[in-house]
ZAPAGU-273992 format. One record per residue (C-alpha): residue in one letter; x negated, y negated, z. Coordinates in steps of 0.05 Angstrom, whole numbers, plus 5000, padded with zeros to 4 digits. Layout:
BEGIN
aXYZ
...
//
This chain:
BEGIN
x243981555857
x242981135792
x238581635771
x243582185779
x249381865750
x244281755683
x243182525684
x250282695684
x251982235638
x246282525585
x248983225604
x256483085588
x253182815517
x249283425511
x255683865518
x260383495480
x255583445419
x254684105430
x262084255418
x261983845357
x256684245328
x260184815287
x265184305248
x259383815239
x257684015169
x264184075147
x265883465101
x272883245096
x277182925032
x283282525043
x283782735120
x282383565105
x276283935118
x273684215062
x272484955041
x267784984981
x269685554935
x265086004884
x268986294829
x267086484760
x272286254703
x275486954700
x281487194728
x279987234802
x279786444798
x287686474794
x288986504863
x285585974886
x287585534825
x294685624841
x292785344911
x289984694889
x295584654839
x301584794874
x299584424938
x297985074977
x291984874999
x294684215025
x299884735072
x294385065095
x291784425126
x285084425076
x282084135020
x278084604968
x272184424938
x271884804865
x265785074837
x264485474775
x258185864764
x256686284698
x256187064735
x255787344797
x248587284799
x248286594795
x253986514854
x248986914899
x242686474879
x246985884897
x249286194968
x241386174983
x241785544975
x248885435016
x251685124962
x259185464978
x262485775029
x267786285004
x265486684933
x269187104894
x265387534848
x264688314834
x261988804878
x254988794846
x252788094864
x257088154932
x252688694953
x246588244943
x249187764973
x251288105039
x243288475025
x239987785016
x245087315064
x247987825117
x253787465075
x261087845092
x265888095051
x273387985072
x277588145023
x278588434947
x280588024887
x282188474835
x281189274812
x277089034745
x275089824730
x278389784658
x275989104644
x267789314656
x266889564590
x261489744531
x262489584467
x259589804392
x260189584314
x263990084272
x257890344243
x256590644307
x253691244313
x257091334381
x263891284343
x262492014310
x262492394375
x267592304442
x268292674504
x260693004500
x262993014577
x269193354592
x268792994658
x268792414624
x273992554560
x274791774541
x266891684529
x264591514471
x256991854443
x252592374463
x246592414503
x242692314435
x246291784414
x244591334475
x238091434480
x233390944450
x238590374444
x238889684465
x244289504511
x246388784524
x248588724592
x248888244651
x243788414703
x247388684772
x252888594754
x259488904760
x258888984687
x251689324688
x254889794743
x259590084695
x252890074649
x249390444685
x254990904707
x256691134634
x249191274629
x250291664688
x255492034660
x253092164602
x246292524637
x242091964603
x236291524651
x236690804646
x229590914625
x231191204558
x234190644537
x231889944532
x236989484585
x236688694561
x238688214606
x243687724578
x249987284607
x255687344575
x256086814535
x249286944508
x251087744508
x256887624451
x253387124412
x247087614405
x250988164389
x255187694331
x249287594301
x247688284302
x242788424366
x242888934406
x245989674388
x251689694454
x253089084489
x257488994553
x262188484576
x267588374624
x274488064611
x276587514580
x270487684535
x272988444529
x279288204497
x274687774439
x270888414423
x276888804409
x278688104362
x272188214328
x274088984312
x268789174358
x270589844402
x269990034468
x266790624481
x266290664555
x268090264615
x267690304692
x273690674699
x271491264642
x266091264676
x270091484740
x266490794781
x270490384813
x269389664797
x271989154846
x272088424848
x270588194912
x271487574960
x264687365006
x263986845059
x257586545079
x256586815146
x254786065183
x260685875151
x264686465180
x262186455249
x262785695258
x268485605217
x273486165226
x280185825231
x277885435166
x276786185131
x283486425149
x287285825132
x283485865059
x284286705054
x291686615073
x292586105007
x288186594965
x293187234990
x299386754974
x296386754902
x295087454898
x302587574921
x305987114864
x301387384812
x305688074828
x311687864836
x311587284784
x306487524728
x309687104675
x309986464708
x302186674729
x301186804664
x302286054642
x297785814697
x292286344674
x292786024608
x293085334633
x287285464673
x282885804621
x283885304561
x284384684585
x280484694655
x275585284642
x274985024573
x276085764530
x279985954472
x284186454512
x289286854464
x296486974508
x295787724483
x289887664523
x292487334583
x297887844583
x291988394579
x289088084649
x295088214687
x296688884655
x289089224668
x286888834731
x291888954787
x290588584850
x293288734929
x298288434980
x296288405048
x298589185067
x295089495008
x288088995020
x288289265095
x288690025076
x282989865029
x279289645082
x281490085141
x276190525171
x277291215193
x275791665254
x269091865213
x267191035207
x268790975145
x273290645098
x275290685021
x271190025004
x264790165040
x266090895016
x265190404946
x260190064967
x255990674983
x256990884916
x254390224893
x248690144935
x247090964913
x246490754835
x241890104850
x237590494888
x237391074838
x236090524787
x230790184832
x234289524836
x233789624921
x229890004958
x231490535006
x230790105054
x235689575034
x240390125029
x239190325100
x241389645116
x247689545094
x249490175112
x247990055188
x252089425177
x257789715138
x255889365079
x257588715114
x265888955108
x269688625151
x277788655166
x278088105217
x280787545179
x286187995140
x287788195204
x289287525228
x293387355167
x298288025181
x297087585258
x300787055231
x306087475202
//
């Protein structure tokens, strides 16, 4: 009887530790669990900045861990080693990551199509010549005068996506020109001291080349590529830790939502956020430039982004694709990493914005 009572015992232990298992490694400050959180310090930070600031997260019944990482690249390379749970980064590195980490994507941050961009000196030889493509009337060059130069850019990145698609548009391979991998910091300091013949960056760095009476001559959007920042979750995280995804998405949509309706106010905390926390010498005219070329979506227009049609398909995996389609052109996967993601949808999921509309 003893002996029975002892195995009953051990099996109520067994099931109840069991139960405690998907919170387990979930730390917790000041009596919340905490949700650590990738950004980059750009513009899709806001959001979540506001939370912490304004006490949002504190609502939501969490606590948010903040971590900053240089580009997207380095967000996924920390993901491998689960050093975050939510990311927000561009639609380059989240493909990797969902490639690499089975790593889902559930939600957008920002349209940053005009803010992907290439830049030149005046004594460009791109200057002389614009709209070589009449497809593409707001390029810069032609054929000839791409060929053979160095580009700076950021390697899969959103930014070397809208590389790679002016190439594209401009019926030049990446392998007739020479494509140097450089962050950003690195890119526009090279380039100052006179490296490199086109060099691309992404804003708040767009808005110092323009200071520096550098032009752009192309960016994702003349390049008709549509350059999306994106938010991931670690896909442990997710599936253990759902409730603690939506309670952190639904803060990140509340910031989304007073960026639109309040963009000066916003503005302010942008400013706040990238000169005193972030630590750059951010202009206001350029702070005023985020909000006018990067819009971002409520709820509705983040769900019709994601919807999926009667043919299984949706306008961000129909993005997606098109990603996925240049990196494989370019070599950067394989066909069969492509095949991949496209059996898995690219990893999309609408589950947690469709708990948030839940809540509504």
């Amino acid at each position: 009887m003893k002996k029975i009572i002892f195995m009953i015992v051990l099996l109520a232990l067994f099931l109840f530790g069991c139960s405690k298992t998907e919170t387990a490694n979930i730390q917790s400050k000041n009596g919340l669990p905490v949700v650590r959180v990738a950004h980059q310090p750009a513009y899709h930070a806001l959001p979540t900045w506001l939370g912490i600031q304004k006490g949002w997260a504190k609502e939501a019944g969490i606590s948010v861990d903040f971590k900053s990482y240089t580009a997207g690249g380095d967000q996924v390379a920390a993901l491998g080693k689960k050093e975050w749970d939510i990311g927000v980064m561009g639609a380059a590195p989240s493909l990797l990551a969902a490639l690499r980490y089975d790593s889902y994507i559930i939600a957008i941050s920002n349209d940053e199509s005009q803010t992907n961009d290439l830049w030149v000196r005046l004594d460009s030889p791109l200057l002389q010549n614009k709209g070589a493509n009449p497809k593409h009337p707001d390029i810069y060059g032609s054929p000839e005068d791409y060929k053979g130069k160095i580009i700076l850019t950021t390697s899969m990145s959103t930014g070397h996506f809208a590389t790679l698609a002016t190439l594209k548009a401009m019926g030049v391979n990446s392998n007739e020109v020479k494509i140097v991998n450089t962050d950003q910091g690195q890119a526009f300091k090279f380039f100052e001291e006179g490296q490199g013949d086109i060099v691309q960056f992404w804003a708040p760095s767009s808005y110092k080349a323009e200071e520096k009476g550098w032009v752009k001559v192309s960016s994702g959007k003349a390049a008709g590529a549509k350059v999306l920042g994106l938010v991931v979750a670690d896909k442990d995280f997710a599936d253990q830790n759902p409730d603690l995804v939506n309670k952190w998405l639904e803060m990140y949509i509340r910031g989304l939502n007073e960026m639109k309706k309040n963009p000066v106010e916003c503005e302010s905390a942008l400013y706040d956020y990238y000169n005193n926390s972030a630590k750059m010498n951010i202009s206001e005219e350029m702070i005023q430039k985020e909000f006018e070329l990067r819009p971002v979506f409520d709820l509705n227009e983040q769900l019709s982004l994601f919807h999926v049609d009667a043919k299984n398909n949706s306008p961000l995996i129909s993005n997606m694709q098109e990603l996925a389609t240049f990196f494989e052109e370019q070599g950067r996967i394989t066909a069969r990493d492509k095949e991949k993601l496209e059996k898995n949808q690219f990893y999309v999921t609408d589950k947690f914005l469709k708990n948030l509309q839940k809540g509504d």
